[in-house]
FIMILO-714547 format. One record per residue (C-alpha): x, y, z; residue in one letter. Coordinates in pm, whole numbers, plus 50000, padded with zeros to 5 digits. Layout:
<atoms>
ATOM       x       y       z   rest
ATOM       X       Y       Z      A
...
</atoms>
This chain:
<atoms>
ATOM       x       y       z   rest
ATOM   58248   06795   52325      X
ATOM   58573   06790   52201      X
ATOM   58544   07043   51942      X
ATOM   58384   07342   52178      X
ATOM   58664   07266   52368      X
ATOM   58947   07290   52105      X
ATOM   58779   07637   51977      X
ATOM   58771   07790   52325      X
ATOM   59185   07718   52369      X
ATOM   59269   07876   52064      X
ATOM   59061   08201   52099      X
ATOM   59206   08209   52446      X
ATOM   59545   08122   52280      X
ATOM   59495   08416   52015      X
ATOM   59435   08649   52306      X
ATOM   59787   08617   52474      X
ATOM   59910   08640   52150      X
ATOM   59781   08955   52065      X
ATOM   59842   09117   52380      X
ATOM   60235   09021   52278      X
ATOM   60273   09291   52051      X
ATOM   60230   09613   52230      X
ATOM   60044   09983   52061      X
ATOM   59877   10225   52152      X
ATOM   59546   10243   52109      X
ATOM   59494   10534   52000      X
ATOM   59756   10856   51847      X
ATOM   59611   11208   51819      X
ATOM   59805   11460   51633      X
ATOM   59763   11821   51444      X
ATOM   59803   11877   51094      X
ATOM   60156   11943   50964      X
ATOM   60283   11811   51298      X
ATOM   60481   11452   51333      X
ATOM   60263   11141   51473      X
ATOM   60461   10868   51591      X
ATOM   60267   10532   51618      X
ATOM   60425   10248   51865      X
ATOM   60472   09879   51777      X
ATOM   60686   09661   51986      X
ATOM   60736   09296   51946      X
ATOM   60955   09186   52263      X
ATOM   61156   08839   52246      X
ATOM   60989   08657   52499      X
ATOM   61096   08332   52338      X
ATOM   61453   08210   52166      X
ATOM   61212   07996   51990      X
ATOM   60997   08227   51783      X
ATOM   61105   08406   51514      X
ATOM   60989   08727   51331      X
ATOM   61050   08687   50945      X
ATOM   60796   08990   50851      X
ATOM   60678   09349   51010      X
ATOM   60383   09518   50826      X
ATOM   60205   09851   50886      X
ATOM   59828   09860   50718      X
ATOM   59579   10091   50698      X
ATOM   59193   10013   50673      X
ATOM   59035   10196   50396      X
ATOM   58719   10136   50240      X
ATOM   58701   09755   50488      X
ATOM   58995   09681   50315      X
ATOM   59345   09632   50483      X
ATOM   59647   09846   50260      X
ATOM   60004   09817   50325      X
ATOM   60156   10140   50462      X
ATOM   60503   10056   50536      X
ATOM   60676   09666   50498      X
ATOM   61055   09566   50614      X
ATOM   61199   09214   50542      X
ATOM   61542   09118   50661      X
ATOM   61690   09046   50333      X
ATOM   61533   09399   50190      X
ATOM   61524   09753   50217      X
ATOM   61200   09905   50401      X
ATOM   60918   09961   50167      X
ATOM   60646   10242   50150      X
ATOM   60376   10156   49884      X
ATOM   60120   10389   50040      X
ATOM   60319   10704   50025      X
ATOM   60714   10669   49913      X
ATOM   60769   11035   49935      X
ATOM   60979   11007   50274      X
ATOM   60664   11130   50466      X
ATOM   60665   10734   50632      X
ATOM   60963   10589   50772      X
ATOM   61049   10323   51039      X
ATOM   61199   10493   51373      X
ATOM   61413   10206   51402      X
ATOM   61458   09884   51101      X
ATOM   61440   09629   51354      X
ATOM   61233   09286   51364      X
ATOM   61104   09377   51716      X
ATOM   61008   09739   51689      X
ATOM   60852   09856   51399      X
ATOM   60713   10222   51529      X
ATOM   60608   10428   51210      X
ATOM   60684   10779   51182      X
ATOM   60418   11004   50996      X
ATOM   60561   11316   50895      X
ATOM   60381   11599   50829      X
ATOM   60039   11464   50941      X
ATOM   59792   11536   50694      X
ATOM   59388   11474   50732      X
ATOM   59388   11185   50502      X
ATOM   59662   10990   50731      X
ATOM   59352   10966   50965      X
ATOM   59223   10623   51055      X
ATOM   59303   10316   51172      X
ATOM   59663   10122   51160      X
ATOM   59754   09750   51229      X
ATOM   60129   09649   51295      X
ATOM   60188   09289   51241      X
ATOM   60425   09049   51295      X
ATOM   60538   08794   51048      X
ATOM   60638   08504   51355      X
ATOM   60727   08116   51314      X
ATOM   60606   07884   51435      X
ATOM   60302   08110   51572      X
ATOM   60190   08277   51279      X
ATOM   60102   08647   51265      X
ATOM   60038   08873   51570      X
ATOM   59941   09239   51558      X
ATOM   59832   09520   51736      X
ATOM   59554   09810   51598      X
ATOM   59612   10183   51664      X
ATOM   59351   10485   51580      X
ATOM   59536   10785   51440      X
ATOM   59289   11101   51478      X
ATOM   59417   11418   51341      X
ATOM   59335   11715   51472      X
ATOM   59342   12099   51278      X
ATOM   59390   12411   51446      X
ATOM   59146   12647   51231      X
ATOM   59204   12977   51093      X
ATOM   59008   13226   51248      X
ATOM   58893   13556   51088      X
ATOM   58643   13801   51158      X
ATOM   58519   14175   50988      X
ATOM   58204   14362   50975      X
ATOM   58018   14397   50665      X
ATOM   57944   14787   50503      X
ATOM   57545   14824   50544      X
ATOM   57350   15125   50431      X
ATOM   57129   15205   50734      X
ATOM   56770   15059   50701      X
ATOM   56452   14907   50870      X
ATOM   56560   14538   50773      X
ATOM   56757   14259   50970      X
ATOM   57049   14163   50765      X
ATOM   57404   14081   50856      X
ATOM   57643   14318   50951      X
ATOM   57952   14151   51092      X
ATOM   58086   13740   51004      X
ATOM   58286   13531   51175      X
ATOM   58480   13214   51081      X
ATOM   58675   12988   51174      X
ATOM   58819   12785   50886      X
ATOM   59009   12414   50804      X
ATOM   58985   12343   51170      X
ATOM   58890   11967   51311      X
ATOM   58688   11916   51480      X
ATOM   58452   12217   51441      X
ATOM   58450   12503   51638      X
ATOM   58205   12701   51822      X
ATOM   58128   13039   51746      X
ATOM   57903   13291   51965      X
ATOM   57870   13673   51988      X
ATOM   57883   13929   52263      X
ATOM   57709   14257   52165      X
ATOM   57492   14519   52369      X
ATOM   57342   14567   52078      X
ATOM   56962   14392   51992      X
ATOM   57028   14090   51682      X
ATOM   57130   13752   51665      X
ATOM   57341   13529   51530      X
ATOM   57346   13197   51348      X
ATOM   57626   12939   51239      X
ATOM   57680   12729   50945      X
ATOM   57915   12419   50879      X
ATOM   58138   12253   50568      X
ATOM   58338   12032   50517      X
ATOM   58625   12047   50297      X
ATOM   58761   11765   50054      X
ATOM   59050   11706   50311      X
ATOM   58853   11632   50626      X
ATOM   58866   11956   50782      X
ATOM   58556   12146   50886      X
ATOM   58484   12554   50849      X
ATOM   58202   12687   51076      X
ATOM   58104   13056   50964      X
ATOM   57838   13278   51213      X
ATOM   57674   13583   51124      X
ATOM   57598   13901   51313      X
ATOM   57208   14022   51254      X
ATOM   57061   14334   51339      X
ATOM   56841   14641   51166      X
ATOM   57171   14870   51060      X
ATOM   57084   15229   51178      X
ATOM   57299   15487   51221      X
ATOM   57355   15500   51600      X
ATOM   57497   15173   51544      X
ATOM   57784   15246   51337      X
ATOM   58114   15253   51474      X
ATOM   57984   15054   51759      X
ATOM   58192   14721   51922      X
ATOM   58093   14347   51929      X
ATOM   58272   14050   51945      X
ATOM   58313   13739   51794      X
ATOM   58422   13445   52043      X
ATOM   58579   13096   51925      X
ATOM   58613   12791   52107      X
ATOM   58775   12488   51992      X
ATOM   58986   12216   52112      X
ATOM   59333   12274   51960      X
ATOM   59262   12637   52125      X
ATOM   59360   12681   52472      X
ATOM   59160   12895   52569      X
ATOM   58821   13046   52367      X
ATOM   58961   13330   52098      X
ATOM   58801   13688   52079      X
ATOM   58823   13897   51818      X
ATOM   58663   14241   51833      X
ATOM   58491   14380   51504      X
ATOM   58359   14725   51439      X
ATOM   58041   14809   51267      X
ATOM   58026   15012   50968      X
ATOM   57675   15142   50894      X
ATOM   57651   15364   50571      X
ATOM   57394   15667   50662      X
ATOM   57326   15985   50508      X
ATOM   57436   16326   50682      X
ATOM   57292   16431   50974      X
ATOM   57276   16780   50974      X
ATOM   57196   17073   51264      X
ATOM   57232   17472   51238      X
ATOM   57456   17635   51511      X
ATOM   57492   17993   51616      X
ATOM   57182   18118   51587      X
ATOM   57088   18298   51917      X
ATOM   56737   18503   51867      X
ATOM   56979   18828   51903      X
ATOM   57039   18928   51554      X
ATOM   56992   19329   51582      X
ATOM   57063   19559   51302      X
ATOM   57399   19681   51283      X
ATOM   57587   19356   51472      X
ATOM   57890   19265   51344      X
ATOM   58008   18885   51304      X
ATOM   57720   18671   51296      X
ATOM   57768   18346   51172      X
ATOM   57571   18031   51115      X
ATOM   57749   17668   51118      X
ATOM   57594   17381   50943      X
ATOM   57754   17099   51166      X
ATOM   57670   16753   51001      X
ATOM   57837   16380   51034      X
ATOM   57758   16041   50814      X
ATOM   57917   15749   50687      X
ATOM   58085   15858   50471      X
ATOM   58212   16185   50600      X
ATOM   58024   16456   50414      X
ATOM   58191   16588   50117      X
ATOM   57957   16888   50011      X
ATOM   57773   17161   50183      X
ATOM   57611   17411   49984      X
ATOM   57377   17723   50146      X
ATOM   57031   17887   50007      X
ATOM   56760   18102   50127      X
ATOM   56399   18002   49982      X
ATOM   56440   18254   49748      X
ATOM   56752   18128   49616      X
ATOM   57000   18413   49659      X
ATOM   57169   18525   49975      X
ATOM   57191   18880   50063      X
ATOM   57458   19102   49994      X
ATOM   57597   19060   50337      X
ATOM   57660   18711   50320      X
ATOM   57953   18516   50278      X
ATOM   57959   18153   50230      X
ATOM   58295   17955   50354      X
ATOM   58230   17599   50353      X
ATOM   57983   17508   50600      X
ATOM   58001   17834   50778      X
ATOM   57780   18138   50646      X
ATOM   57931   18455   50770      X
ATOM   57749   18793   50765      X
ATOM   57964   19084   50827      X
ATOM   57658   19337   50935      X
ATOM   57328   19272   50988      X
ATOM   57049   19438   50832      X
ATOM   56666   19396   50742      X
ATOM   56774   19178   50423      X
ATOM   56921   18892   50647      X
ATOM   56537   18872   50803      X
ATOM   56524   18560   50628      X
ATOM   56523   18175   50637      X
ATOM   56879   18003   50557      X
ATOM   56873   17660   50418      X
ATOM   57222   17438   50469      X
ATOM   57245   17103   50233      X
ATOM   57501   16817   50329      X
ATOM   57562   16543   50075      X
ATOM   57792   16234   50112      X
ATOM   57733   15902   49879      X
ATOM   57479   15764   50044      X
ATOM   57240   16028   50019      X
ATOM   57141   16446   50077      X
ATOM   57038   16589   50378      X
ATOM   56889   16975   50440      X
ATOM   56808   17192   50681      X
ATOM   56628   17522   50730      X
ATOM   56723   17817   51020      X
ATOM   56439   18087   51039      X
ATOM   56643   18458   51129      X
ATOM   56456   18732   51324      X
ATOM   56607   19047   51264      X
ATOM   56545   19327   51552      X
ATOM   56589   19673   51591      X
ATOM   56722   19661   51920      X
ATOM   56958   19421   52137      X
ATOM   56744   19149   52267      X
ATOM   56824   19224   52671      X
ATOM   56669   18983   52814      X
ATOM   56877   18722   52676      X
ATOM   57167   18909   52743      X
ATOM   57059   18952   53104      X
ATOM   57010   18601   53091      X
ATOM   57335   18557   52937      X
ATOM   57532   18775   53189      X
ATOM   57304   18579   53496      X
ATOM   57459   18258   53383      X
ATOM   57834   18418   53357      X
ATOM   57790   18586   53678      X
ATOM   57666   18295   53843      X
ATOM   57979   18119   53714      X
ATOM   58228   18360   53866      X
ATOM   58027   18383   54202      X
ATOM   58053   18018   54247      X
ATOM   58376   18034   54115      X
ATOM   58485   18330   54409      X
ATOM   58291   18094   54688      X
ATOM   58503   17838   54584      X
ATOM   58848   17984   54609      X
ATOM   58709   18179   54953      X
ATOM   58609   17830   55076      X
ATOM   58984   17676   54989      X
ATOM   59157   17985   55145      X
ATOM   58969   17951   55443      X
ATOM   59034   17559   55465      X
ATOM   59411   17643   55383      X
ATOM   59399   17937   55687      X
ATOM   59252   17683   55906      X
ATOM   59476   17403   55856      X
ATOM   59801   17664   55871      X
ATOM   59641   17757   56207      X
ATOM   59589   17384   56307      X
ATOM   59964   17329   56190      X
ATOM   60095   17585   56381      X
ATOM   59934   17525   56692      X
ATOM   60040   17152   56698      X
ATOM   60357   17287   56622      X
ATOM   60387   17508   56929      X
ATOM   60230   17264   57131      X
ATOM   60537   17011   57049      X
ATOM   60745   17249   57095      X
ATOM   60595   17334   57481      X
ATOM   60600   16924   57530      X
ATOM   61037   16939   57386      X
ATOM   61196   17246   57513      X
ATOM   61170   17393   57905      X
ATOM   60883   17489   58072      X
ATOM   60743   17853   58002      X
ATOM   60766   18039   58343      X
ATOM   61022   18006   58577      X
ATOM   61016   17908   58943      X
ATOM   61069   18135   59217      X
ATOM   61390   18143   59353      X
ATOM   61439   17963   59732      X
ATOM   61363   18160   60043      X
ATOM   61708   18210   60245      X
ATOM   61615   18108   60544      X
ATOM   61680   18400   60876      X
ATOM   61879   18269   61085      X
ATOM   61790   18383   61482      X
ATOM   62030   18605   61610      X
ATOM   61984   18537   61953      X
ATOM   62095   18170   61849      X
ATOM   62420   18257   61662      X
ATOM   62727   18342   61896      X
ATOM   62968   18594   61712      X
ATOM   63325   18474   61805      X
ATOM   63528   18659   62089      X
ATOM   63801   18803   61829      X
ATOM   63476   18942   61578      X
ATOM   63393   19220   61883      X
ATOM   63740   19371   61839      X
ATOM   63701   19435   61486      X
ATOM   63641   19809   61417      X
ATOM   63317   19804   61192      X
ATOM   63532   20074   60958      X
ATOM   63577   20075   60597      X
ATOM   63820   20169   60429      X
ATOM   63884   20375   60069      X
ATOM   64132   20438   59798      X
ATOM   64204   20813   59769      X
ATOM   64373   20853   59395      X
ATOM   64383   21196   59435      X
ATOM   64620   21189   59698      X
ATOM   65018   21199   59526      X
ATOM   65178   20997   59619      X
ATOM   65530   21172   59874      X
ATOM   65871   21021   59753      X
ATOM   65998   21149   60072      X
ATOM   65719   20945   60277      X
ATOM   65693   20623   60111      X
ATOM   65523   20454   60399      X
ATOM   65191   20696   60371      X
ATOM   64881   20516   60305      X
ATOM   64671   20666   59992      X
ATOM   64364   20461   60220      X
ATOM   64175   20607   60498      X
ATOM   63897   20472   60720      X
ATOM   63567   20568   60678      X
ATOM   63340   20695   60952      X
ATOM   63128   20394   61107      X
ATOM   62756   20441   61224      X
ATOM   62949   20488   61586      X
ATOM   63147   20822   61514      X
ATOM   62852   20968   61323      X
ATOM   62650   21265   61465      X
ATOM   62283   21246   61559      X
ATOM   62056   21338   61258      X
ATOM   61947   21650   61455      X
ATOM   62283   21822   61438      X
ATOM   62358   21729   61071      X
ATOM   61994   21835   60934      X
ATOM   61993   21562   60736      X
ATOM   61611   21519   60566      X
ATOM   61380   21228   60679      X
ATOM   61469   21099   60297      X
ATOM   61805   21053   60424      X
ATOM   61695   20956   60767      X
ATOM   61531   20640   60575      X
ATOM   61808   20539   60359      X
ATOM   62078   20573   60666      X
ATOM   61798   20286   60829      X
ATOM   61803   20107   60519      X
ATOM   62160   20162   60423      X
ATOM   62428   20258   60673      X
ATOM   62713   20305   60438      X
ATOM   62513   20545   60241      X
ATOM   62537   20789   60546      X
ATOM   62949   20671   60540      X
ATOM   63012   20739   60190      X
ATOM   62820   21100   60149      X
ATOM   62817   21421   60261      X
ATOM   62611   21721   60375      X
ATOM   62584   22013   60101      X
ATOM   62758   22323   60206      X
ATOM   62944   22173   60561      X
ATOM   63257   22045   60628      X
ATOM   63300   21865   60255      X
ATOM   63638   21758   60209      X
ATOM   63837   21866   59916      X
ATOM   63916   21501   59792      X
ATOM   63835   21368   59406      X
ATOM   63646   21080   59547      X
ATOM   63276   21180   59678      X
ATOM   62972   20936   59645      X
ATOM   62661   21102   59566      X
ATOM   62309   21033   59588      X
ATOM   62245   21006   59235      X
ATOM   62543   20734   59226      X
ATOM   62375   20518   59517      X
ATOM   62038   20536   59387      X
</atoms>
């Protein structure tokens, strides 16, 4: 019984022991970076003493030594003495290593140990994982355009650890695979292919090659164009079933495009010759008039390095203008400039409306700010009864006479006190209408008018020679 019990209390007794020394259990860092692994051995005890501190490295189940101090000696390196190792601090309680730059073979797993009397060695283990941020890369491959699925773009991501993860995005139909190796230093290069039957509608077209892996933040794309080799593709232009005898300017254009551009273009007619008329420049054949020996088939040849490519135009010569198409022809214009006029009358009459609009809401502010647009009658004066107004006692002796200025009258120095005024008649001192023959005109505008009667005179009677007369013409 004894024994059990002697074992149990000095694994228990190991355990504290252990725990003393304190690391980190485990140290992640990139290639080329600096990885700093923790050891600390805190004095808990005046009574123990640390004579030793050792770094070692487990390789192959075997323990090396990485890094060694001793009091009495310099700090020693017999792993690596090329200043890549050093102590942060040379001290007997903390002996954190410095790794600097990491490389993939530093990866693995470190004990720190403690040299301590009267308790013998203590230690802590730490696992150092390295990680690589790869090198990513990706580029299409030139294909010559086929029936085959081969692969036309590659992608990879190189030296990186841990692997990465490579997938395409492509409207395009193919697939894509992925392939791993590992290097001599621990790192890892994943390389996918693109696969697809090349054909020439593809070329020039976009995918995308996506990378995810965890030194990335976030998943790299990098966009890759196709390059699909094809031979020319060639088409005739100009050719519009109105070649007449006698036009002028006709020309026929050999339009092609490959990959490679095309480099050669060469025309023919079955019987090998072209007319007279012809003229060849480049890809255009130009004939200056047309006559019964263009009535002929012309045969355009592309060739680029991938291949040749040729195509035949058959040329009906006529007599006479084909007018049909030109009606045709002048339909289609025409119809273009009608709907061009109904456009333009449709936008002036918008533009008219809206002005209209605009100017009505204009006036209409202007009728809500400014002052109304008729104007109000004037007040009734109100008729007073003259039964109920009481003239004053001194108003019945005033003589209802005006009086005038004469200026024709000089004036006397001899009489200084004459008056150049004299009264005018009232309706009192006047004579009856009947004895002035005065017409029933006048009649009317003595009723309407008193003074009138006071301030004229009969033609022909009794006028008096003075510069001042009113007339008629003057009242009215």
């Amino acid at each position: 019984m004894g024994a059990p019990r002697s074992l149990v209390f000095w694994s228990l007794l190991s355990v504290v022991l252990t725990q003393r020394v304190k690391v980190r259990n485990e140290v992640t860092g990139y290639v080329g970076d600096e990885a700093m692994l923790q050891c600390l051995f805190p004095a808990t005890s005046p009574d123990i003493k640390v004579s030793q501190v050792t770094w070692m490295k487990e390789m192959g189940g075997k323990k090396q030594n990485v890094a060694v101090y001793l009091p009495d000696h310099k700090p020693n390196f017999p792993l690596d003495n090329s200043g890549r190792i050093r102590f942060l601090n040379v001290s007997l309680q903390d002996a954190t290593l410095i790794i600097q730059p990491l490389r993939m073979s530093d990866e693995g797993t470190y004990v720190c140990e403690f040299a301590t009397y009267p308790h013998g060695n203590e230690d802590g283990v730490t696992t150092l994982s390295i990680l690589a941020r790869p090198t990513n890369t990706a580029e299409s491959r030139k294909v010559v355009a086929g029936n085959t699925t081969i692969p036309v773009a590659v992608c990879t991501s190189a030296n990186g650890k841990p692997p990465a993860q490579i997938k395409w995005l492509s409207t395009l139909p193919g697939n894509f695979n992925a392939s791993e190796m590992t290097n001599g230093d621990g790192t890892v290069t994943v390389t996918s292919q693109f696969n697809m039957v090349p054909t020439a509608a593809a070329d020039q077209q976009q995918i995308t090659c996506v990378i995810s892996q965890r030194t990335l933040a976030a998943p790299e794309n990098i966009p890759v164009v196709l390059s699909v080799l094809y031979p020319p593709q060639v088409t005739i232009d100009g050719y519009d079933d109105n070649w007449y005898v006698s036009r002028s300017e006709a020309v026929l254009r050999c339009a092609a495009k490959g990959n490679p551009k095309p480099t050669q273009y060469s025309w023919s007619t079955p019987s090998g010759t072209l007319p007279p008329t012809v003229q060849v420049q480049g890809d255009r054949l130009v004939v200056q008039s047309v006559d019964v020996a263009v009535n002929t088939t012309f045969i355009c040849q592309v060739t680029n390095s991938v291949g040749t490519t040729r195509v035949e135009q058959t040329v009906l010569v006529r007599a006479q203008p084909n007018m049909a198409g030109a009606g045709t022809t002048g339909g289609i214009i025409g119809g273009i400039i009608a709907a061009i006029v109904a456009v333009a009358v449709v936008a002036t009459g918008v533009l008219i409306f809206r002005q209209q609009q605009k100017n009505r809401t204009e006036q209409d502010n202007d009728d809500l700010d400014g002052p109304p647009a008729y104007k109000p009658p004037p007040p009734q004066k109100k008729i007073e009864d003259p039964e109920l107004v009481s003239n004053p006692p001194e108003a019945e002796n005033i003589p209802l006479k005006a009086v005038y200025f004469e200026p024709s009258i000089a004036a006397d120095p001899t009489e200084p006190d004459l008056p150049r005024y004299h009264e005018l008649p009232t309706l009192e001192d006047k004579e009856p209408a009947a004895t002035t023959g005065l017409s029933l005109e006048d009649e009317y505008l003595d009723q309407i008018n008193p003074i009138y009667d006071a301030l004229s005179f009969a033609s022909g009677e009794g006028a008096p020679e003075q510069g001042f007369i009113m007339s008629r013409a003057l009242y009215v």
